[in-house]
C-alpha positions in Angstrom: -22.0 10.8 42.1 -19.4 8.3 42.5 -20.4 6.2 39.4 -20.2 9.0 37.4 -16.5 9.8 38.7 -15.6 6.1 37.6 -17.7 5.9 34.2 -15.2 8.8 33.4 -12.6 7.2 34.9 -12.9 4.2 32.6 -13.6 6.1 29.6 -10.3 8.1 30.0 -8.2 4.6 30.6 -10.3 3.0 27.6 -9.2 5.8 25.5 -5.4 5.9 26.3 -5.7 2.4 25.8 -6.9 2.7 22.4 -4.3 5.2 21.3 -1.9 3.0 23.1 -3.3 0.5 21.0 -2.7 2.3 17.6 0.7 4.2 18.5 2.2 0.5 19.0 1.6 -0.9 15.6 3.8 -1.4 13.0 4.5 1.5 10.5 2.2 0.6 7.4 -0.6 -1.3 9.1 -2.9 1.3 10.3 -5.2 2.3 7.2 -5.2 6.3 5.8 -8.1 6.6 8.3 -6.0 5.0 11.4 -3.0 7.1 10.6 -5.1 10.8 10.1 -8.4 10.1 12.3 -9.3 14.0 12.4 -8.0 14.6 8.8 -10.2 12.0 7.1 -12.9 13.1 8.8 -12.7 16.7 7.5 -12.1 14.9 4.1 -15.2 13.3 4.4 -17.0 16.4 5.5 -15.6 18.2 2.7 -16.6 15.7 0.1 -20.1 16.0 1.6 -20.3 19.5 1.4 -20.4 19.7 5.2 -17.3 22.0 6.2 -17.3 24.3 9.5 -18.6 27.5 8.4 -14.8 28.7 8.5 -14.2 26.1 5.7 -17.2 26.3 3.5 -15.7 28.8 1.1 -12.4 27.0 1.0 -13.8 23.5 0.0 -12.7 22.7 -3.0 -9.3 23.8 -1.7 -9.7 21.4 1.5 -10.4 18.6 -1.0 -7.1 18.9 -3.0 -5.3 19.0 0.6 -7.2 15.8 1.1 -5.9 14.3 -2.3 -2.5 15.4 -1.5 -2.6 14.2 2.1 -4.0 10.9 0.3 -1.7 10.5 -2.0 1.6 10.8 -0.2 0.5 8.2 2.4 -0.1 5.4 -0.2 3.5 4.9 -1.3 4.6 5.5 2.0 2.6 2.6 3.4 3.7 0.5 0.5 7.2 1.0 0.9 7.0 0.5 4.5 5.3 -3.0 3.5 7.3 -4.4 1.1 10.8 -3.6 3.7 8.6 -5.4 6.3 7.9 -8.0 3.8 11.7 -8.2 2.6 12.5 -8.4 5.9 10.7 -11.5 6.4 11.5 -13.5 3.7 15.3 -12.5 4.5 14.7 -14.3 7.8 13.0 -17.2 6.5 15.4 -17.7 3.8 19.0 -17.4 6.0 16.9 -20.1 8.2 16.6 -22.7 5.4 20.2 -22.2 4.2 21.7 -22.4 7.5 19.1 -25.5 8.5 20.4 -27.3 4.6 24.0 -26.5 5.7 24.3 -27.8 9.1 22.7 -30.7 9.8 21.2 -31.2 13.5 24.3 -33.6 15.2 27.3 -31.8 16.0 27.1 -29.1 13.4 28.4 -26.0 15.2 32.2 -26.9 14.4 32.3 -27.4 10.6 33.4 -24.3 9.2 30.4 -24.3 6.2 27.5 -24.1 8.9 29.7 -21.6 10.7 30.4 -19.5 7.4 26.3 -19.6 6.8 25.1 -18.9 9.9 28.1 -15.7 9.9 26.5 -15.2 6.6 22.6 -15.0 7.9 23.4 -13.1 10.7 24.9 -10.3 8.5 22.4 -10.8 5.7 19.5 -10.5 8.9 21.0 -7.5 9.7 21.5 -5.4 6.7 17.5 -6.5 6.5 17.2 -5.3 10.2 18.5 -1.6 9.0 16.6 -1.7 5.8 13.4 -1.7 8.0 14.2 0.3 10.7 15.2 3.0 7.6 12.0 2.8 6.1 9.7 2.7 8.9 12.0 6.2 10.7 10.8 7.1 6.8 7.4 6.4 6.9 7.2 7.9 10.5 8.5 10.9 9.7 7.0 11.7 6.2 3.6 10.9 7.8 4.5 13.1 10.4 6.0 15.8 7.9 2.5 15.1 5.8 0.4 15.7 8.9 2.0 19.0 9.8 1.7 20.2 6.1 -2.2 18.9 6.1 -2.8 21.2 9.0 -1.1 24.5 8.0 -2.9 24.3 4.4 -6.0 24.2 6.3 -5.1 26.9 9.0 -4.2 29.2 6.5 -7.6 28.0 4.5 -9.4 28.8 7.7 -7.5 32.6 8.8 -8.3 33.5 5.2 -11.8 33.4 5.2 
């Protein structure tokens, strides 16, 4: 009895750790199939010709709801990637002009490594909001996507 209670136990707290997992990675680096688990599987089963009986007559409908779904998430992802990627070559870059600037010894009082590193820090910054921008995008236009998914196929699914 009891190592029934516990196997549960642990597959519960394996599974919140899993979406745990997946809610804390970055915006753009979960795949289509990451981001919509339940949605690409009802793609797949509509591309296989294996939709719930509510579905069946509604397939080649679910499959252009799957397109769409599909094809609003790839630019998404690819913005949110290249702000990401921006982001760290912004970094990298203000580090090797402030590092050419001020030399190691007694730097911090000559006003050219002090203009730089104001420079880098405002430079890192606007970076900093250019990401958090497009990964609040990204969030919300996947969540936006998600909701719009699921109506098409509720109403696909009280219509038949």
């Amino acid at each position: 009895m009891y190592g029934k209670t516990i196997g549960g136990v642990a597959a519960a707290l394996a599974a919140s750790l899993a979406v745990a997992g997946a809610a804390s990675a970055t915006p753009g680096s979960l795949t289509f199939d990451q981001t919509y688990p339940v949605a690409s599987q009802l793609c797949v089963k509509a591309s296989s010709g294996t939709l719930p009986k509510r579905l069946q007559a509604s397939q080649s409908q679910v499959i252009v709801a799957c397109s769409t779904l599909q094809g609003a998430f790839s630019p998404l992802q690819t913005t949110v990637q290249q702000a990401e990627e921006t982001f760290a070559n912004t970094i990298a870059s203000d580090k090797a002009k402030v590092a050419a600037v001020c030399p190691p010894a007694n730097a911090a009082g000559r006003p050219a490594c002090r203009d730089a590193r104001t420079s880098a820090r405002l430079a890192n910054h606007a970076a900093r909001l250019t990401l958090r921008e497009a990964a609040q995008t990204y969030r919300d236009s996947v969540e936006s996507n998600r909701l719009a998914f699921w109506n098409t196929i509720s109403s696909l699914r009280s219509s038949s």
